[in-house]
C-alpha positions as CSV (number, residue, x, y, z in Angstrom):
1,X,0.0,0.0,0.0
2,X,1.2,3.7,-0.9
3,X,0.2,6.4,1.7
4,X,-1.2,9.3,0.6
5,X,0.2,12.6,-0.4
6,X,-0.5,15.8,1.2
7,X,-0.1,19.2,-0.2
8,X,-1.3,23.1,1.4
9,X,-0.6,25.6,-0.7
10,X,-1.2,28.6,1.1
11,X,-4.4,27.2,2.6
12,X,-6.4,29.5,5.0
13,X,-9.6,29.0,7.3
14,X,-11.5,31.8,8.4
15,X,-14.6,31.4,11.2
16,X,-16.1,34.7,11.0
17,X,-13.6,37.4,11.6
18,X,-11.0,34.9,13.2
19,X,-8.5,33.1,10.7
20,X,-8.1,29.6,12.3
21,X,-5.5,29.1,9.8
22,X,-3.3,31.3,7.9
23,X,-1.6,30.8,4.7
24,X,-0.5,27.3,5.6
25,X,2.1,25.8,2.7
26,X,3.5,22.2,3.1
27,X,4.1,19.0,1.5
28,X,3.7,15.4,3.7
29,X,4.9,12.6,1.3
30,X,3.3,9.3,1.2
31,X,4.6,7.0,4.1
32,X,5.6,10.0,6.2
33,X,4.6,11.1,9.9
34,X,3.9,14.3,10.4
35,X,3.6,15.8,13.8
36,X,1.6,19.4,14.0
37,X,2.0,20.9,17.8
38,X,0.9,23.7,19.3
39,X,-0.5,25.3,22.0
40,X,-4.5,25.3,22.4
41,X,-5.9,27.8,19.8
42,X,-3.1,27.2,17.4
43,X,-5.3,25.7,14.5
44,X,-4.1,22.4,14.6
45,X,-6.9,20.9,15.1
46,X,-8.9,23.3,12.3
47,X,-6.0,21.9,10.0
48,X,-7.0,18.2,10.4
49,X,-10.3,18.9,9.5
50,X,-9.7,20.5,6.5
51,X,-7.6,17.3,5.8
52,X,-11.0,15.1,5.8
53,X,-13.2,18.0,4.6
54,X,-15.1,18.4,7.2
55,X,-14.0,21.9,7.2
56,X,-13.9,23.9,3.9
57,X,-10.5,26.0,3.3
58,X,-11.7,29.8,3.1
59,X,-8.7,30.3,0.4
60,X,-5.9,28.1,-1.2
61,X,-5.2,24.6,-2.4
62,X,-5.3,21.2,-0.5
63,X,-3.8,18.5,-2.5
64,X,-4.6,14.9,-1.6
65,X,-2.6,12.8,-4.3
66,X,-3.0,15.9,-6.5
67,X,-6.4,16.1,-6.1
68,X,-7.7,20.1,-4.8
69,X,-10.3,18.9,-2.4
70,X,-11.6,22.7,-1.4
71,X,-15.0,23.1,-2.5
72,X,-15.3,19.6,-3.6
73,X,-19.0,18.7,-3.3
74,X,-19.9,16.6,-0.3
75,X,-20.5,13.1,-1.9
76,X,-17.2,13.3,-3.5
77,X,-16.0,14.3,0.0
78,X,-17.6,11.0,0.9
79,X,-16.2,8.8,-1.1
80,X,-12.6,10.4,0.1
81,X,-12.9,9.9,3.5
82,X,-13.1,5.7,3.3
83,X,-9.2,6.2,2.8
84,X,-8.7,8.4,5.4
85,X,-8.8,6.5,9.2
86,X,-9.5,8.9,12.0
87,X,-8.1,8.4,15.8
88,X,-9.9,10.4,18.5
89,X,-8.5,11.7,21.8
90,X,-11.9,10.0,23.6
91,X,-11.9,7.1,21.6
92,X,-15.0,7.9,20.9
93,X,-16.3,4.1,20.9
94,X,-20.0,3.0,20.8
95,X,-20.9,1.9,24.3
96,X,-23.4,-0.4,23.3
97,X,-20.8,-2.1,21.4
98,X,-18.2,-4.5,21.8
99,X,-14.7,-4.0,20.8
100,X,-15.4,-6.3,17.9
101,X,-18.9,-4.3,17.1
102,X,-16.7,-1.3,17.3
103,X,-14.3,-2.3,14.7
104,X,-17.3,-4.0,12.4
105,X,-18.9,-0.3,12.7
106,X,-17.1,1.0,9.3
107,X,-16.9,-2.2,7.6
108,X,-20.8,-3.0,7.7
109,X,-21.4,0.9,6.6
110,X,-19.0,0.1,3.4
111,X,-20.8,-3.0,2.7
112,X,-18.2,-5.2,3.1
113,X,-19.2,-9.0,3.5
114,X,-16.4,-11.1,5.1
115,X,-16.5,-8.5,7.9
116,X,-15.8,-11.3,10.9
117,X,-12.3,-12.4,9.4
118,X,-11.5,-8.7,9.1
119,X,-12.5,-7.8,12.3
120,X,-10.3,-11.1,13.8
121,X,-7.2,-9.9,12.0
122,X,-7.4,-6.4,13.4
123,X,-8.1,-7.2,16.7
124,X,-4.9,-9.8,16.5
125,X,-2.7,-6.8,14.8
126,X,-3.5,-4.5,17.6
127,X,-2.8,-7.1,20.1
128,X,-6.6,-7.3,21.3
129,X,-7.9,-11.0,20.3
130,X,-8.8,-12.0,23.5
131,X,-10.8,-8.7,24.5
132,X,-13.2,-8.7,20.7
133,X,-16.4,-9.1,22.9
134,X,-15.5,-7.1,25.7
135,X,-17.5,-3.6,26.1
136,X,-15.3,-0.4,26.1
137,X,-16.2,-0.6,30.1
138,X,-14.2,-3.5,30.4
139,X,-11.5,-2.1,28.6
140,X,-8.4,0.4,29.9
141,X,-8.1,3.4,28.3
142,X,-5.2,2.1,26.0
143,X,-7.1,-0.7,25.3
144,X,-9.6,1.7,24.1
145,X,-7.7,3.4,22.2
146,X,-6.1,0.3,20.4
147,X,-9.9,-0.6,19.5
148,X,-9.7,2.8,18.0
149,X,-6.9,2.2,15.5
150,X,-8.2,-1.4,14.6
151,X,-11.4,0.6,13.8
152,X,-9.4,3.6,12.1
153,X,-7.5,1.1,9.7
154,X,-10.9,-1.6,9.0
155,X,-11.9,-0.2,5.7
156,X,-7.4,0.0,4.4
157,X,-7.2,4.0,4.9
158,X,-4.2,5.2,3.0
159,X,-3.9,8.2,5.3
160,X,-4.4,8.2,9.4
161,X,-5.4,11.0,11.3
162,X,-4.7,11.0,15.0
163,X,-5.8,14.0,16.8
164,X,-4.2,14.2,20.5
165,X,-4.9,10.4,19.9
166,X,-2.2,9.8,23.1
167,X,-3.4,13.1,25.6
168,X,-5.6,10.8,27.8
169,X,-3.3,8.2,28.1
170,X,-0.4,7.3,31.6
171,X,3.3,8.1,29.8
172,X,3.6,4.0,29.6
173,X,0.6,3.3,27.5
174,X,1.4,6.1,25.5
175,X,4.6,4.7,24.0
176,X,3.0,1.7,23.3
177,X,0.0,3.5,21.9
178,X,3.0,5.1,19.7
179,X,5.0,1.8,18.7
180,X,1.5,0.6,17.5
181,X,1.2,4.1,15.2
182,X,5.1,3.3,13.7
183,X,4.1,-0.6,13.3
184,X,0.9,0.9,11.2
185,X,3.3,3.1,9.2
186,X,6.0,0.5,8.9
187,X,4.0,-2.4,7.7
188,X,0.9,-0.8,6.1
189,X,3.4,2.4,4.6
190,X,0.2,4.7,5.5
191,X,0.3,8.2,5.3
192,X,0.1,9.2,9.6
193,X,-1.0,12.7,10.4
194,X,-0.5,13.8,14.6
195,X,-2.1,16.1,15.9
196,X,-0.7,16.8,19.7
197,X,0.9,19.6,22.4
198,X,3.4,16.8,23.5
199,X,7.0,17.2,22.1
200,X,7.8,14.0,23.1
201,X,5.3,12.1,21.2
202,X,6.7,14.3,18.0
203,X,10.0,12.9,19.2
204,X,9.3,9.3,19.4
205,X,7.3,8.8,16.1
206,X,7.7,11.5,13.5
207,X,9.7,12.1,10.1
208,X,8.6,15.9,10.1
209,X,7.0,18.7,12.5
210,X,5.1,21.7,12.3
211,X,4.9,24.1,14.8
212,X,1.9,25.7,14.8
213,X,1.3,29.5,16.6
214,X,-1.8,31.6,15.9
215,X,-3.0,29.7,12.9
216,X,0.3,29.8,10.9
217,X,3.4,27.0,10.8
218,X,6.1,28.8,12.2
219,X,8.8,26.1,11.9
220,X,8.6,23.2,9.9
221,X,11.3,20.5,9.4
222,X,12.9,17.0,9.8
223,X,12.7,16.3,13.7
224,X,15.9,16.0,14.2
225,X,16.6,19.7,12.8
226,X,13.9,21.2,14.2
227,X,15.0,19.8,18.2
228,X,18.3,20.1,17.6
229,X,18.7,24.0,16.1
230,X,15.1,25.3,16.8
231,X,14.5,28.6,15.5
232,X,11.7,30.3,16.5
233,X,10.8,30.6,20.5
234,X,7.6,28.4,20.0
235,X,9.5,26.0,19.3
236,X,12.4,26.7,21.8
237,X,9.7,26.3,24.6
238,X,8.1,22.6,22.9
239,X,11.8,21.4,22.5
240,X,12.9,22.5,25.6
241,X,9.9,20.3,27.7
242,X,11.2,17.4,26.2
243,X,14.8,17.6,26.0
244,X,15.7,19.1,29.1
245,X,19.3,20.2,28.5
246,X,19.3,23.6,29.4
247,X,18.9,25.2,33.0
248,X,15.5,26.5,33.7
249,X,14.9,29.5,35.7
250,X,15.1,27.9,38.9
251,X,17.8,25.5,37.9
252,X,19.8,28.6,36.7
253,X,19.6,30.6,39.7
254,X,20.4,27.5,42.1
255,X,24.0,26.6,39.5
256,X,24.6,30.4,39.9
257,X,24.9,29.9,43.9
258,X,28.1,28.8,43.7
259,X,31.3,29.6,42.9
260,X,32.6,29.5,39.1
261,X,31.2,30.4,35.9
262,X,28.5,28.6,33.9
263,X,28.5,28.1,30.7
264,X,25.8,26.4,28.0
265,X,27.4,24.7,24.9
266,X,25.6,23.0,22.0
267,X,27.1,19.7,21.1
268,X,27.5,18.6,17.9
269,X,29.8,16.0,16.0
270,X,31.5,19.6,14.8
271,X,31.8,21.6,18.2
272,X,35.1,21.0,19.2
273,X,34.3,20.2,22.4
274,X,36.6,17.9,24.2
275,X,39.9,19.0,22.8
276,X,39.0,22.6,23.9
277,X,38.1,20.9,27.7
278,X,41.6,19.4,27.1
279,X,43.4,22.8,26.8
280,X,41.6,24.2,29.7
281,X,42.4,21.5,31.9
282,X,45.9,21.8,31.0
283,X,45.3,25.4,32.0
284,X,44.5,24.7,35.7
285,X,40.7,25.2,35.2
286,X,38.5,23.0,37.4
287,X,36.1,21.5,34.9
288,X,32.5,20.6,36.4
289,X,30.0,19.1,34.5
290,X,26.3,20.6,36.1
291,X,23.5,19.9,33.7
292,X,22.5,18.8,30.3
293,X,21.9,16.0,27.9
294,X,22.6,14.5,24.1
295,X,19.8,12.7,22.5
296,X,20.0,10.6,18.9
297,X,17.0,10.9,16.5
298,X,16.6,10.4,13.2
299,X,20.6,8.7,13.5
300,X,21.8,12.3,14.6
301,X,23.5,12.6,17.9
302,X,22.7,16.5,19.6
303,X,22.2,18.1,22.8
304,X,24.0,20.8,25.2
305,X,25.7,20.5,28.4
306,X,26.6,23.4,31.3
307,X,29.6,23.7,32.6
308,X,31.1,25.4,35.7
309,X,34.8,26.5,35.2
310,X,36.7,27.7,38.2
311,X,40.3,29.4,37.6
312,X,41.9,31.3,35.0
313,X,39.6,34.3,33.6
314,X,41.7,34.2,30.2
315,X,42.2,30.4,30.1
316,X,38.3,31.0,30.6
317,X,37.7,34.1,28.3
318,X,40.0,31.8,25.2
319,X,37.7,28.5,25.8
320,X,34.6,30.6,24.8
321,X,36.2,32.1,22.4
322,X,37.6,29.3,20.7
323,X,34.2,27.2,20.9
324,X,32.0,30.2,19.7
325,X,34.0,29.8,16.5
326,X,32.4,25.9,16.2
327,X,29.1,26.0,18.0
328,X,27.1,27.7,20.5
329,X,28.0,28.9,23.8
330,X,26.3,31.0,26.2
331,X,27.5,32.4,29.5
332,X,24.7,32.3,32.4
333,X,24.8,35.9,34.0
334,X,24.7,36.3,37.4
């Protein structure tokens, strides 16, 4: 199976006199991830319903394998939406249904005959055989929500939309709510769209991101570029929840307590690091390690550390300048 393709070319929304989404341009590739984040009112949610038309674009072009779906008539709309899967933040299961009935749901409505062996397979891919005729009250919530992507993928979607699909879930059954996502992708090549306001669960399963602020996509990227250089402070404040390698406020003023002087460095393969610890050590400059991290995604090693030196003001004064030639360093003020 090929995933579908995804192109905005300078799509807007407009509800009234509020612009939900402004002049939104970008490309998802079949097979891809894409995480959109944002804080509450950024129009990420807006955006994925104008992915499955149940919101028309006020101006633009949405391409769905090259197709413009804006102002497309609602039984061709219809007709598009039995390849795109949908995954809720509630689930959003029928009650009076069992996990099986939930996942038969779609497959009945498409008319689809050998809807039991369908319905078996599912529940066996989502790791659920043994639960198809309990009720979604006997079920925990990542249960639930594993009934939800059985049901999301029942008719063979090309494209999967999860919105917050992960926000009601402990952090444990989140990353396993995840795995199940990349398997889907993995195996099935579909086309995965995320909606969230977690940078970690952009961390742990996407190919790109868009950060989203005010209806617009402020930063858009490869993961890995986008936590490891972000540019915009939107996305300085998602990366920073989920990397934790620099000194928050607090953090900052407690290093600051003592003696010495701190410095943040970006690490990269290129910074030039180590040998320039070397030639302070050599110096007589205590070297102290305080905070800080490297992560690896998308097979890119990054992060930054903060150091406290204590000694030499010149030895001190030539290691920053020497690194600032390499990467980025930054001196916490007192």
């Amino acid at each position: 199976m090929t995933g579908t393709r995804i192109e905005f070319r300078g799509v807007s929304k407009d509800f009234g006199s509020v612009r939900a989404v402004d002049d939104v341009t970008l490309t998802v590739e079949p097979g891809e991830i894409l995480g959109v984040i944002g804080y509450s009112g950024a129009g990420k949610s807006t955006l994925v319903r104008l992915i499955n038309g149940l919101d028309t674009a006020t101006s633009g072009q949405l391409l769905l394998d090259g197709t413009d779906i804006v102002g497309m008539r609602e039984k061709q709309l219809r007709s598009l939406r039995r390849d795109i899967g949908m995954i809720f933040q509630q689930f959003n299961l029928f009650s009076s249904r069992t996990a099986a009935g939930n996942i038969e749901y779609p497959l009945a409505l498409a008319g689809v005959k050998n809807r039991k062996a369908r319905v078996a397979e599912l529940l066996d891919f989502v790791g659920l055989s043994e639960r198809g005729s309990n009720y979604p009250e006997q079920l925990s919530g990542g249960q639930k929500q594993r009934v939800g992507i059985a049901r999301a993928l029942a008719t063979s979607p090309r494209l999967l939309l999860a919105d917050e699909a992960t926000s009601a879930l402990d952090p444990e059954t989140t990353r396993e709510v995840l795995a199940l996502l990349r398997k889907v992708n993995q195996e099935m090549g579909i086309t995965i769209v995320v909606i969230t306001h977690e940078m970690d669960v952009v961390r742990s399963i996407a190919d790109k991101v868009a950060v989203m602020e005010n209806g617009r996509v402020v930063e858009y990227g490869n993961v890995a570029e986008v936590f490891s250089r972000p540019q915009t402070p939107v996305a300085q404040r998602f990366v920073a929840t989920s990397l934790r390698n620099t000194p928050d406020e607090v953090e900052a003023e407690d290093l600051l307590a003592h003696p010495g002087r701190l410095f943040t460095i970006e690490l990269t393969e290129h910074s030039g690091f180590f040998d320039a610890i070397t030639a302070l050590r050599e110096a007589g400059v205590e070297v102290g390690i305080v905070h800080g991290g490297v992560t690896t995604l998308q097979q890119q090693s990054f992060g930054r550390i903060t150091v406290r030196l204590n000694g030499d003001d010149a030895a001190i004064n030539e290691f920053a300048r020497t690194l600032s030639t390499t990467t980025e360093i930054t001196e916490l003020a007192r």
